[in-house]
Structure formats: structure tokens, C-alpha cells
TIDO-985028 format. One record per atom (N, C-alpha, C, CB): atom name; residue in one letter; x, y, z. Coordinates in steps of 0.001 Angstrom, whole numbers, plus 500000, padded with zeros to 6 digits. Atoms other than C-alpha are relative to their C-alpha. Glycine has a CB too. Layout:
N
  atom  res       x       y       z
    CA    A       X       Y       Z
...
# end
This chain:
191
  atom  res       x       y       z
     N    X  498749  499328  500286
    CA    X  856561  348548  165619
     C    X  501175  499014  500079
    CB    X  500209  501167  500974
     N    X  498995  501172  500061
    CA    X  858910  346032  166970
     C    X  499863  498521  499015
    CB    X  500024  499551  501458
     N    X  500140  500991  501405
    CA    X  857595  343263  164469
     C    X  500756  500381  498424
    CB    X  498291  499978  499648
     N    X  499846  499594  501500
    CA    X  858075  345557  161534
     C    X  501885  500335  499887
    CB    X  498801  501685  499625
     N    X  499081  500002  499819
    CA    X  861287  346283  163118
     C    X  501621  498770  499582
    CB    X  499516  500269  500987
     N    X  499470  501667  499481
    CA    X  862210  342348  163795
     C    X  500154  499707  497897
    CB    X  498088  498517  501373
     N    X  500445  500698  501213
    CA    X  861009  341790  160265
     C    X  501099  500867  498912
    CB    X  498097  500193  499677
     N    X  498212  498919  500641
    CA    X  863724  344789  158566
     C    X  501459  499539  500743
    CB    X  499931  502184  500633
     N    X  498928  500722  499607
    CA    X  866503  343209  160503
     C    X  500285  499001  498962
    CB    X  499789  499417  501289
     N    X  499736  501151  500592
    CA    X  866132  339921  159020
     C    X  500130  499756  498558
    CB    X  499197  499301  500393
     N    X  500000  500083  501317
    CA    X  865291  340962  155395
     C    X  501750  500974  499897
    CB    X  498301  500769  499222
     N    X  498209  499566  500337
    CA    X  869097  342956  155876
     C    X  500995  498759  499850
    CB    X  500761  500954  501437
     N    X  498886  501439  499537
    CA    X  870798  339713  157496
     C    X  499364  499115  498472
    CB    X  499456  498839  502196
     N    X  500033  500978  501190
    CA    X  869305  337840  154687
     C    X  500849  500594  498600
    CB    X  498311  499739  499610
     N    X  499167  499730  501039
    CA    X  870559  340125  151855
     C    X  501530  500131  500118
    CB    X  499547  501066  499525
     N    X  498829  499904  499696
    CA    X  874016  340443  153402
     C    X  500648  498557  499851
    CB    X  500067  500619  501274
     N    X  499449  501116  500218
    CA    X  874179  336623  153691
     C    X  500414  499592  498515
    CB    X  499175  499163  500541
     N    X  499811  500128  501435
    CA    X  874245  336781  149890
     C    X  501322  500270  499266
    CB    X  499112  500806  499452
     N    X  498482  499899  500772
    CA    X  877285  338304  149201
     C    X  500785  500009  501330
    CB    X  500356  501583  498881
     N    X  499128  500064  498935
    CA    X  879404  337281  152347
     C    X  500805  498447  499556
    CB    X  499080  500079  501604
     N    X  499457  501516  499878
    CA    X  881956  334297  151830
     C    X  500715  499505  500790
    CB    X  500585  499605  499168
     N    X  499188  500799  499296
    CA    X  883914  331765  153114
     C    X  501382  500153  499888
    CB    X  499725  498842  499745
     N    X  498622  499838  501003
    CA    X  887699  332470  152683
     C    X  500709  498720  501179
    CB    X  501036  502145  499888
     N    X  499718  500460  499411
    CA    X  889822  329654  153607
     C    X  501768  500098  499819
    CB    X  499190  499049  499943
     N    X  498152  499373  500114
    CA    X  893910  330297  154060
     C    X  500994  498614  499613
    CB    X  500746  500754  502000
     N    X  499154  501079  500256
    CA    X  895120  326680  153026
     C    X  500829  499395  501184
    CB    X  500866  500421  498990
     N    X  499280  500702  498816
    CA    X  895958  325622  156946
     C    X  498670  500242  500566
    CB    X  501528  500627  500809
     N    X  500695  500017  499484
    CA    X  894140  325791  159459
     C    X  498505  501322  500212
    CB    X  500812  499637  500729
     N    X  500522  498743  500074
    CA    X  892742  329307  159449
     C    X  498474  500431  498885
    CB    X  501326  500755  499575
     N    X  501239  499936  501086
    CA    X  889153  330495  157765
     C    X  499256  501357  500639
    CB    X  498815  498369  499990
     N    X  501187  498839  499702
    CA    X  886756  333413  157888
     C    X  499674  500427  498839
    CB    X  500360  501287  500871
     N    X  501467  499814  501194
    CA    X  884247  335571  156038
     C    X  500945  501223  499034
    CB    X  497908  500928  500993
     N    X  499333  498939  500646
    CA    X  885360  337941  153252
     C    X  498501  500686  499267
    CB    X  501384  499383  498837
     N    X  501303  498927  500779
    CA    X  882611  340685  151249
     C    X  500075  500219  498576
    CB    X  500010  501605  500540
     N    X  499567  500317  501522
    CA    X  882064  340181  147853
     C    X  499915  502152  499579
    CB    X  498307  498474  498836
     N    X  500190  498848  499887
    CA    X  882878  344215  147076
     C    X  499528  500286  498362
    CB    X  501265  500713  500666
     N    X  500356  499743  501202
    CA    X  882292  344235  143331
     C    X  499612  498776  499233
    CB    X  500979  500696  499419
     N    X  500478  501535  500892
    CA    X  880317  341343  140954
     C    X  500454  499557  499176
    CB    X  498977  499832  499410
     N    X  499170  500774  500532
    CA    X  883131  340842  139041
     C    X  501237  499174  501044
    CB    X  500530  500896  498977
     N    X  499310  500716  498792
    CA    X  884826  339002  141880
     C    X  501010  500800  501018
    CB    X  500833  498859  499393
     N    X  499200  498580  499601
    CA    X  886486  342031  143612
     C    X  499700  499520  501755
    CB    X  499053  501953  499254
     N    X  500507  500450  498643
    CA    X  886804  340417  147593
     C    X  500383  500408  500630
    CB    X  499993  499034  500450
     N    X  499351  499642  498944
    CA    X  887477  342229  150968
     C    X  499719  499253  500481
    CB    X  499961  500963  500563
     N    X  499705  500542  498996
    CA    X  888886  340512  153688
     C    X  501171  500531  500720
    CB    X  500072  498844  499720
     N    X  498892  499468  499151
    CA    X  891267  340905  156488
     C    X  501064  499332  499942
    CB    X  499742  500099  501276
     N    X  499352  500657  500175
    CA    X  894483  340282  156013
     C    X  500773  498761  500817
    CB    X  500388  500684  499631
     N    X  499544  501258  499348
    CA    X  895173  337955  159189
     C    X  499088  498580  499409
    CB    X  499780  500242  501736
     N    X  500889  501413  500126
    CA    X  892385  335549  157689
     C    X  500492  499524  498724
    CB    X  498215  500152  499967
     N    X  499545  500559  501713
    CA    X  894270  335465  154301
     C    X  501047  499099  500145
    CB    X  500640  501253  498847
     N    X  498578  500591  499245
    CA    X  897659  334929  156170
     C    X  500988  499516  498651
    CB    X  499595  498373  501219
     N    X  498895  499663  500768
    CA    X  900409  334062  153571
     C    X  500158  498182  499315
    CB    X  501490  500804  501135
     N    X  499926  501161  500427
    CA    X  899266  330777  152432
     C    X  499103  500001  498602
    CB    X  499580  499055  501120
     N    X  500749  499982  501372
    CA    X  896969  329362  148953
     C    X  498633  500457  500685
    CB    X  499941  498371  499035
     N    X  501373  499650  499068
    CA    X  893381  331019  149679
     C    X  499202  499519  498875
    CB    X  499619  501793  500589
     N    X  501075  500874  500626
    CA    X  890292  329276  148395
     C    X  499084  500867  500506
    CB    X  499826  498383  500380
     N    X  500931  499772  499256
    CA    X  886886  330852  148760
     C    X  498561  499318  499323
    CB    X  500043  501489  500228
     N    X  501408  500799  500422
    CA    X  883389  329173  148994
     C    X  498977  501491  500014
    CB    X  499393  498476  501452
     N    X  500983  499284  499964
    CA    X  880762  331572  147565
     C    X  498716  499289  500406
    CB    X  499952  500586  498859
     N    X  501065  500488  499421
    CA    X  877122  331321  148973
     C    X  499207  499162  499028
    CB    X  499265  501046  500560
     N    X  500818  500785  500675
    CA    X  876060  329489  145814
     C    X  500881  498440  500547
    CB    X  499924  500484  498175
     N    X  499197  501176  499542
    CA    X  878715  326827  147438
     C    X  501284  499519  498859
    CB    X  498852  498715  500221
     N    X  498659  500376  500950
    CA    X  881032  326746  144576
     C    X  501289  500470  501038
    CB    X  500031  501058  498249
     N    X  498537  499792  499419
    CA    X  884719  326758  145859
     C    X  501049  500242  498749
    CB    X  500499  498565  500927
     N    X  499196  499435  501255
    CA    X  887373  328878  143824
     C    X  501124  500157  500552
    CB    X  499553  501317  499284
     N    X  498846  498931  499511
    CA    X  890663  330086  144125
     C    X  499776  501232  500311
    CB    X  500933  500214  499142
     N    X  499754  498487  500347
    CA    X  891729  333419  144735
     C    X  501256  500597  499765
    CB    X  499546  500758  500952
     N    X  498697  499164  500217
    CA    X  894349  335725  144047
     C    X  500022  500927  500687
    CB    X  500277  500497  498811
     N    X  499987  499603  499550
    CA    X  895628  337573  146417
     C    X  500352  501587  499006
    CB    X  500463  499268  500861
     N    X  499955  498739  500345
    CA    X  895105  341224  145035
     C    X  501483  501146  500363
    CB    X  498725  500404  500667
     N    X  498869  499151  499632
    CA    X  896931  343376  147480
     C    X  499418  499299  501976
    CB    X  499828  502289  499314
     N    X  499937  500195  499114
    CA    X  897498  343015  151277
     C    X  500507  501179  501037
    CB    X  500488  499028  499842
     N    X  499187  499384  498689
    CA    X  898174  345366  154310
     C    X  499682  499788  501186
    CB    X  500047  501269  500090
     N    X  499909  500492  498473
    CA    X  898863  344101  157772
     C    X  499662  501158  500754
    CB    X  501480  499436  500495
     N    X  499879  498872  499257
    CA    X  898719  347568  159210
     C    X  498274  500467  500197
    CB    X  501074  501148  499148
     N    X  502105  499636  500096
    CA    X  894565  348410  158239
     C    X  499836  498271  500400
    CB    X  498904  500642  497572
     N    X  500513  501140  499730
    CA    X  894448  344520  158321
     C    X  498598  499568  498688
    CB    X  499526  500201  501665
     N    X  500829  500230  501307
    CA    X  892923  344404  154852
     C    X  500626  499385  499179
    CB    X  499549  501075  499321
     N    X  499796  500418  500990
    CA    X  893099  342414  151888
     C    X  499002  499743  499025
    CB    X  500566  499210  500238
     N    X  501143  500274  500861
    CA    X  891755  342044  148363
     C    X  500484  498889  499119
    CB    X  499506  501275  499170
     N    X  500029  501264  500243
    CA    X  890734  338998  147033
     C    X  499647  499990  498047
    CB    X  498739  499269  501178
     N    X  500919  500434  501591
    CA    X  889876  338337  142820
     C    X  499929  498331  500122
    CB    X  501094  500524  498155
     N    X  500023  501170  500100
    CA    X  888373  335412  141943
     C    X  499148  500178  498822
    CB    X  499634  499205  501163
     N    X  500649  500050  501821
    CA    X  887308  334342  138069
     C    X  498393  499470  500564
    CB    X  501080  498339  498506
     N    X  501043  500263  499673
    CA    X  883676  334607  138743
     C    X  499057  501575  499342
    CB    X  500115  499578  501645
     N    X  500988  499383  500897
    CA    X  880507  337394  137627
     C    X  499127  500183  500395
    CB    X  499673  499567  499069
     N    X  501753  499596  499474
    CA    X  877314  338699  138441
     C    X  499984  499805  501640
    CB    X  498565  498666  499209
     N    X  500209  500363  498207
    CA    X  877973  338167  142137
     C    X  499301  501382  500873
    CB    X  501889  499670  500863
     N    X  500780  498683  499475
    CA    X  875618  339943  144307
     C    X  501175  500751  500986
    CB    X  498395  499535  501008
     N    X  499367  499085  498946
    CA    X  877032  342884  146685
     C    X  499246  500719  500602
    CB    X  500888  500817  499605
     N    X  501024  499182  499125
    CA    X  876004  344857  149582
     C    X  499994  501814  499737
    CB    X  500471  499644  501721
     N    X  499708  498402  499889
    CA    X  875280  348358  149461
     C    X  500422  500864  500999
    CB    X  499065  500582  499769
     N    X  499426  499427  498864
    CA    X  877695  350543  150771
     C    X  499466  501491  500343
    CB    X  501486  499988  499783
     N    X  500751  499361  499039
    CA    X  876780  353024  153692
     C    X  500995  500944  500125
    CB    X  499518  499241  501262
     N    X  498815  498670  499767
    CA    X  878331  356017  154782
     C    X  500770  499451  501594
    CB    X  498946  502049  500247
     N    X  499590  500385  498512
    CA    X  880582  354825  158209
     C    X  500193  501295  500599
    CB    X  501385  499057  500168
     N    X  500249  498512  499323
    CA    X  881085  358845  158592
     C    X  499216  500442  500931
    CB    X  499649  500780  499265
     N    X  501158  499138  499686
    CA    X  878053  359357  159368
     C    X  499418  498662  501267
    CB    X  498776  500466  498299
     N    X  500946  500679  499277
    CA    X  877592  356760  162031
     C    X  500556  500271  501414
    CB    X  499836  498454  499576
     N    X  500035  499248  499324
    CA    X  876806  357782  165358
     C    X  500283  498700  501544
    CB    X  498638  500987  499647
     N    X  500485  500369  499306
    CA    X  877009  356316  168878
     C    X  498684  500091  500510
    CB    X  500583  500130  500428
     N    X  501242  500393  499561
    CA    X  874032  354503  169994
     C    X  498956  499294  498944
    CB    X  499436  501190  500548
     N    X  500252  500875  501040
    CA    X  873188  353309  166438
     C    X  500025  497956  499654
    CB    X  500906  500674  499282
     N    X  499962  501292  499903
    CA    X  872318  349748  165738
     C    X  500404  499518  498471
    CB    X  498625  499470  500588
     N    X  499415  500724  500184
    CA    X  874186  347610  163976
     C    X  500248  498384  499738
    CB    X  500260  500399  500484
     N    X  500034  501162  499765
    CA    X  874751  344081  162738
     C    X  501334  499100  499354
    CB    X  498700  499657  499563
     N    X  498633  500875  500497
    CA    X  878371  341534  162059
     C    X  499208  498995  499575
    CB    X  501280  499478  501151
     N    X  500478  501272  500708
    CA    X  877686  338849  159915
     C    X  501081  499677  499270
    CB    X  498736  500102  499100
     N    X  498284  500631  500169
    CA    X  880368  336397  159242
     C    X  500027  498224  500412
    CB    X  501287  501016  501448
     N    X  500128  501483  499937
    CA    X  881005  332467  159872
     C    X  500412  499639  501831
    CB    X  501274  499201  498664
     N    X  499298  500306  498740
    CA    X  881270  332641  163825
     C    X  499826  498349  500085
    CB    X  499296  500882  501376
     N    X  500100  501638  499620
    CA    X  883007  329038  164822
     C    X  499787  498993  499206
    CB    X  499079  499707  500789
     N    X  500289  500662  501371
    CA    X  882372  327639  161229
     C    X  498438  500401  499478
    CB    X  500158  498247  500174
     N    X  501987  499667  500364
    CA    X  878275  329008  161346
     C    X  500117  500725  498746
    CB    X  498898  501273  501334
     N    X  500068  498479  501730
    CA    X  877641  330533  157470
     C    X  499122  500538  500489
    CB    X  499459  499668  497996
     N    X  501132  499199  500004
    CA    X  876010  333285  158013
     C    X  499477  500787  501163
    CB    X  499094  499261  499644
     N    X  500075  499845  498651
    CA    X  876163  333960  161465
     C    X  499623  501354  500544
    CB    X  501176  499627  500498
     N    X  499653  498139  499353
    CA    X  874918  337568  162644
     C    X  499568  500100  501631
    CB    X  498700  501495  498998
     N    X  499707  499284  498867
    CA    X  875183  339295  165669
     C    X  499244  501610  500023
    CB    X  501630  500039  500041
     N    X  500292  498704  499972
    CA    X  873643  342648  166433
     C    X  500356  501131  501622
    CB    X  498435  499844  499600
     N    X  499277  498906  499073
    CA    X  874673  346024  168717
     C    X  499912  500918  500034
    CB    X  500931  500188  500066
     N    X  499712  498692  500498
    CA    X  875023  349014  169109
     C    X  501341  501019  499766
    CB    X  499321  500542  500694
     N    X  498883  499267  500499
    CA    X  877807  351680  168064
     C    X  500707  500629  501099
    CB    X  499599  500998  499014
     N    X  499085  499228  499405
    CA    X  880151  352742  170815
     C    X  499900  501262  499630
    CB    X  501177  499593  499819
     N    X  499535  498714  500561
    CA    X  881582  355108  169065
     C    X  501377  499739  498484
    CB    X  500740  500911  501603
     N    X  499113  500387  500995
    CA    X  883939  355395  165882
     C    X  501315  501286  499817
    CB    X  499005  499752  498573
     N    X  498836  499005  500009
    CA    X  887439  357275  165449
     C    X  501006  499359  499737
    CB    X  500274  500739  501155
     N    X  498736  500711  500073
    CA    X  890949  356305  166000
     C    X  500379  500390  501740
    CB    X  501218  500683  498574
     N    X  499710  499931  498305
    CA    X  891234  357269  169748
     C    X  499191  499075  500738
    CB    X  499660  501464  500688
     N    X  500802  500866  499028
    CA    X  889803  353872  171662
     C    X  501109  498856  500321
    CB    X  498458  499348  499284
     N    X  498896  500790  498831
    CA    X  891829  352298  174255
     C    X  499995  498617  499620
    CB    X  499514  500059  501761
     N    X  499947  501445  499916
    CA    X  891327  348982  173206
     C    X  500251  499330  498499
    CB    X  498597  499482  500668
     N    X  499511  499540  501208
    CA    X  892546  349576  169495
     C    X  501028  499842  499964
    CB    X  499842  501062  499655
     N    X  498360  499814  500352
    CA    X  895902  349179  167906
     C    X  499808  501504  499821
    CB    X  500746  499081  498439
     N    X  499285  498779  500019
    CA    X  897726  352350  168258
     C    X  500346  500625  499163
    CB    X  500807  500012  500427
     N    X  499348  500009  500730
    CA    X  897979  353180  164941
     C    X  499616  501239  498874
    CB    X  500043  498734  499726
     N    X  500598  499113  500420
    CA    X  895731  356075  164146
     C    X  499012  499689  499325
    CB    X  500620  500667  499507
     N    X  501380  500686  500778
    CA    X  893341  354205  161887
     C    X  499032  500615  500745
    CB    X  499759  498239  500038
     N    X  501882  499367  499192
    CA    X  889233  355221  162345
     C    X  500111  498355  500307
    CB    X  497983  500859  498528
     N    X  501090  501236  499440
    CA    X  887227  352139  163828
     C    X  498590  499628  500058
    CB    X  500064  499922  501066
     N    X  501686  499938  499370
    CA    X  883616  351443  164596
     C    X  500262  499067  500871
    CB    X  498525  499588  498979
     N    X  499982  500693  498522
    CA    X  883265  350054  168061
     C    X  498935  499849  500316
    CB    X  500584  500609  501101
     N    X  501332  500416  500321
    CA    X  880434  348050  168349
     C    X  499884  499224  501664
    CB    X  499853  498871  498343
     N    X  500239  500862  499333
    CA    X  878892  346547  171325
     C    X  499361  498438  499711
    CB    X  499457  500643  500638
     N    X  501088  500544  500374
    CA    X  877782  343453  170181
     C    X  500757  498381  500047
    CB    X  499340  500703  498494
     N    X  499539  501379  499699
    CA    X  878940  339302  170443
     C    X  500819  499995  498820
    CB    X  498869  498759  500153
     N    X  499645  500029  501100
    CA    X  881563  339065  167607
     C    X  501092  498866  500352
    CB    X  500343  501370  499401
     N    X  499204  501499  499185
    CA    X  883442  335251  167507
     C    X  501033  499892  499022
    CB    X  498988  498263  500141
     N    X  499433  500786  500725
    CA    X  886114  333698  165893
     C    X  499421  499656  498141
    CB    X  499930  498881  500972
     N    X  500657  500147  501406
    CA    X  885261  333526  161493
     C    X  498897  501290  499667
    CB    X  499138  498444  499970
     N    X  500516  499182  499858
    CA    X  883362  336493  162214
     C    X  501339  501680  498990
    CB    X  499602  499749  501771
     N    X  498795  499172  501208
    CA    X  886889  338621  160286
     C    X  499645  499910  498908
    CB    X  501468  499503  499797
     N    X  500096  499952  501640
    CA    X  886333  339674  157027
     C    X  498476  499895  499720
    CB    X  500879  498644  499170
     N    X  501778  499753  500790
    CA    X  882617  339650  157186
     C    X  499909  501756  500086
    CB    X  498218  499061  501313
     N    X  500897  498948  500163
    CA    X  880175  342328  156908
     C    X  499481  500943  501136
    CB    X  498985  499445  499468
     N    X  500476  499104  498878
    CA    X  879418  345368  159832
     C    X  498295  500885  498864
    CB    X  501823  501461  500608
     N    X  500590  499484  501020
    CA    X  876201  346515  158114
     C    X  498693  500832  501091
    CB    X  499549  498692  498722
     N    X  500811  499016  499387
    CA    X  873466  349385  159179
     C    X  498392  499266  500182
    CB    X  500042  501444  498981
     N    X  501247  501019  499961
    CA    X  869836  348332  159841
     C    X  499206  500035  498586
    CB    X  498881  500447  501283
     N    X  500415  500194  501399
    CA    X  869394  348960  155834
     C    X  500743  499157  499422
    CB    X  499984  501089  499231
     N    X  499273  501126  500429
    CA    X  871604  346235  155189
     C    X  501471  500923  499482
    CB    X  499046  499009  498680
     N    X  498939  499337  500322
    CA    X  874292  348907  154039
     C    X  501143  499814  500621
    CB    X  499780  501076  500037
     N    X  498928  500593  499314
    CA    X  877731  347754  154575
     C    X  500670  501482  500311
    CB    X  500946  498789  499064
     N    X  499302  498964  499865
    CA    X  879352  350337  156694
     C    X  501540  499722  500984
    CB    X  498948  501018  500588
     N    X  498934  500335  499795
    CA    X  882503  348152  157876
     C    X  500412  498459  499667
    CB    X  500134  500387  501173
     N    X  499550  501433  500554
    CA    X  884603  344882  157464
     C    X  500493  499823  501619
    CB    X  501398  499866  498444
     N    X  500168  500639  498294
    CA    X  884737  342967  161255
     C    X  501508  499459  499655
    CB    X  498423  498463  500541
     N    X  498298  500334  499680
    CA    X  888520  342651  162261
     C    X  500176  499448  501583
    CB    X  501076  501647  499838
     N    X  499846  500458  498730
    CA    X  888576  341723  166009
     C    X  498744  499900  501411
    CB    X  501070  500849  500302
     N    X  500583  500135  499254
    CA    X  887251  341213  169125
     C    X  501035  500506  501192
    CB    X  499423  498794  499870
     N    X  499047  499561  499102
    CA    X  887970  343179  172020
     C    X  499259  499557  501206
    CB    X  500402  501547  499915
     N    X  500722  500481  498920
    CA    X  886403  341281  174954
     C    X  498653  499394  499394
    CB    X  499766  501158  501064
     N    X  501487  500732  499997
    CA    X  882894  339631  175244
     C    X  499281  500414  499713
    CB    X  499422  499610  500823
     N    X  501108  499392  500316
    CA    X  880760  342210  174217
     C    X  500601  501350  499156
    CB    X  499095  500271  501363
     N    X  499800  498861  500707
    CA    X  882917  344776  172135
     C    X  500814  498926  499029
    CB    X  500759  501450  500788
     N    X  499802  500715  501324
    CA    X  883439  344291  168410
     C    X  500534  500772  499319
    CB    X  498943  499510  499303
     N    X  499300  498826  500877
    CA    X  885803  346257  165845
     C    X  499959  499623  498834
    CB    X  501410  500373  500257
     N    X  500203  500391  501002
    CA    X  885539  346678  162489
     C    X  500560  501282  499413
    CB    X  498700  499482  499772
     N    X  499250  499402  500211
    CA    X  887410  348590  160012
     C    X  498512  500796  498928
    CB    X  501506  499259  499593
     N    X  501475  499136  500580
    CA    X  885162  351698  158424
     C    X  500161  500164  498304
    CB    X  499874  501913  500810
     N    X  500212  499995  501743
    CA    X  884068  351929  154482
     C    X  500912  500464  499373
    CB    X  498917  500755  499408
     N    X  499143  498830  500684
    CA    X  886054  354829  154121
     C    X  501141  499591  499900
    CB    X  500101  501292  500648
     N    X  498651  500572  500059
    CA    X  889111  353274  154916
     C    X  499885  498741  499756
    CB    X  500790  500159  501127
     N    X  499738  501123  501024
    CA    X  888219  349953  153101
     C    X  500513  500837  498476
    CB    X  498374  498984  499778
     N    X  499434  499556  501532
    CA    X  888117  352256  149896
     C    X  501252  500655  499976
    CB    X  499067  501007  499252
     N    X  498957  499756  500439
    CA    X  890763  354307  150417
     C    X  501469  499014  499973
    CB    X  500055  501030  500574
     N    X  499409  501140  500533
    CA    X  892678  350890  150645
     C    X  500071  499491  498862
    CB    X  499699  499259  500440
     N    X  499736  500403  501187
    CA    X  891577  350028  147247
     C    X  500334  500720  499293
    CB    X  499306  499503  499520
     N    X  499724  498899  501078
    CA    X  892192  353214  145760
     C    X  501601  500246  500241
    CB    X  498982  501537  500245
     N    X  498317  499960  499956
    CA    X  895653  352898  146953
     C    X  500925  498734  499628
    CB    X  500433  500320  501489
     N    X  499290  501150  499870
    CA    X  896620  349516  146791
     C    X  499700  499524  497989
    CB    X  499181  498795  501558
     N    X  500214  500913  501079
    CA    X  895132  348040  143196
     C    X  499979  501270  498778
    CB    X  498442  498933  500218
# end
């Protein structure tokens, strides 16, 4: 059981590594962004975009521009285009429907690592958690190691289904990430 288990983990983390990139902010600053559509359509968070030229390295290693789409500081989202095609994407998950005690995995560039995942389980998800901006937003609250370049990646279910975009770190062992629902209704408002 746990083999077959071990062995569905890794075939997720592998397909997720596929469409996860590198976004880099033209200073010092870098993390992961989610390729959301295969015509170059990119979420990321908007502190990792920050207000400088953004470049991103897709996993085939090409390095592109981007254009900053749209931006809000407040969800901490941003969308990225970049002249590119056929790019793989993850399949998205319902974050509604996810429960405390559910497992979980961030995948993202912790510390410069491509590809880096982490796994956890689900707190709990809402907009009432003490360790949250104040701002009403939902969340998913993850127990799980989430580092530095780890923003703008992928929160994904144990079917590889992306059911958030990784925004912070709230201590050593809790991880936040912003939920599907409110990635889309970001794009359906913003672009």
C-alpha cells in the first residue's frame, strides 16, 4: 500500500514539475510561477513579480520575458504572458472541497532547488486563521516545510491537481497558499 502510495506521490511531483517555472523579478528576487494555460497564461504572486522587468525560465530551460498581465497586492497574485505554446499545465482541483487532514504537496524552487516539493497535511482552509492577513480572503493552511522560492509555485492534491498557488510561510511547519477559486476569480476579474 505504502509503495503504491510512495510511487502516486512521485508520478504527481513529477507531472507538476512540468509546468512550474522560474520567474525572476530583474533584482535580486526569484520564485516559482504555474504555467495556467499552454498559450503562456502564468500565475504567480505578486511579491515575487515586484515592480521590476520579469524574465521566466520554463522547464525546457528556455528563458523569456514576460508581461506583466495584471497584478494585485491584496490576493498577492499576478498574471504573467509570455510568447510561447503548447506548454504543459496542471490539472485544476476543486480547493472547496478540501478538507482538514488531507494530504498535500508545494512544489516550487525552495532556496534556488527547481522543483523542490514538500508534502503535508491540510490544517484547514477559510479566511478566519490567526496567522493570515486580515483581509477576508479563503486560504489553505498546510502543515508542511514551505522555504523561500517556494511563492508562486504549485499546492497540488495527491492527483497532482493544482488546488492552490504557495504565498507564504507562517513559521516552520505551516504553509499558505492562495485557493483555485480565488486564483480564477482573479483572472476573471482582472484580464
Amino acid at each position: 500500500m505504502f509503495q503504491e502510495l510512495n510511487a502516486d506521490l512521485a508520478e504527481a511531483v513529477a507531472g507538476v514539475r512540468r509546468s512550474l517555472v522560474h520567474v525572476h523579478n530583474g533584482r535580486r528576487g526569484a520564485g516559482a510561477g504555474t504555467i495556467w494555460h499552454a498559450g503562456g497564461l502564468i500565475v504567480t504572486n505578486a511579491h515575487v513579480v515586484g515592480h521590476g522587468a520579469v524574465t521566466v525560465e520554463l522547464p525546457d530551460g528556455r528563458t523569456l520575458s514576460a508581461k506583466v498581465l495584471s497584478q494585485d497586492s491584496d490576493r498577492d497574485l499576478a498574471a504573467l504572458q509570455v510568447e510561447a505554446s503548447e506548454l504543459p499545465t496542471i490539472p485544476l482541483g476543486d480547493s472547496r472541497a478540501l478538507h482538514a487532514g488531507q494530504w498535500v504537496m508545494a512544489i516550487g524552487h525552495p532556496w534556488g532547488v527547481k522543483g523542490g516539493a514538500t508534502a503535508g497535511i491540510v490544517i484547514g482552509i477559510g479566511a478566519a486563521w490567526p496567522e493570515t492577513p486580515a483581509n477576508g480572503r479563503d486560504w489553505v493552511v498546510a502543515s508542511l516545510h514551505m522555504r523561500p522560492g517556494h511563492s508562486g509555485g504549485a499546492l497540488v492534491d495527491v492527483r497532482g491537481c493544482l488546488v492552490g498557488i504557495n504565498t507564504m510561510i507562517n513559521g516552520p511547519d505551516v504553509g499558505v497558499a492562495i485557493p483555485t477559486h480565488v486564483v480564477i476569480d482573479f483572472l476573471k476579474s482582472t484580464l
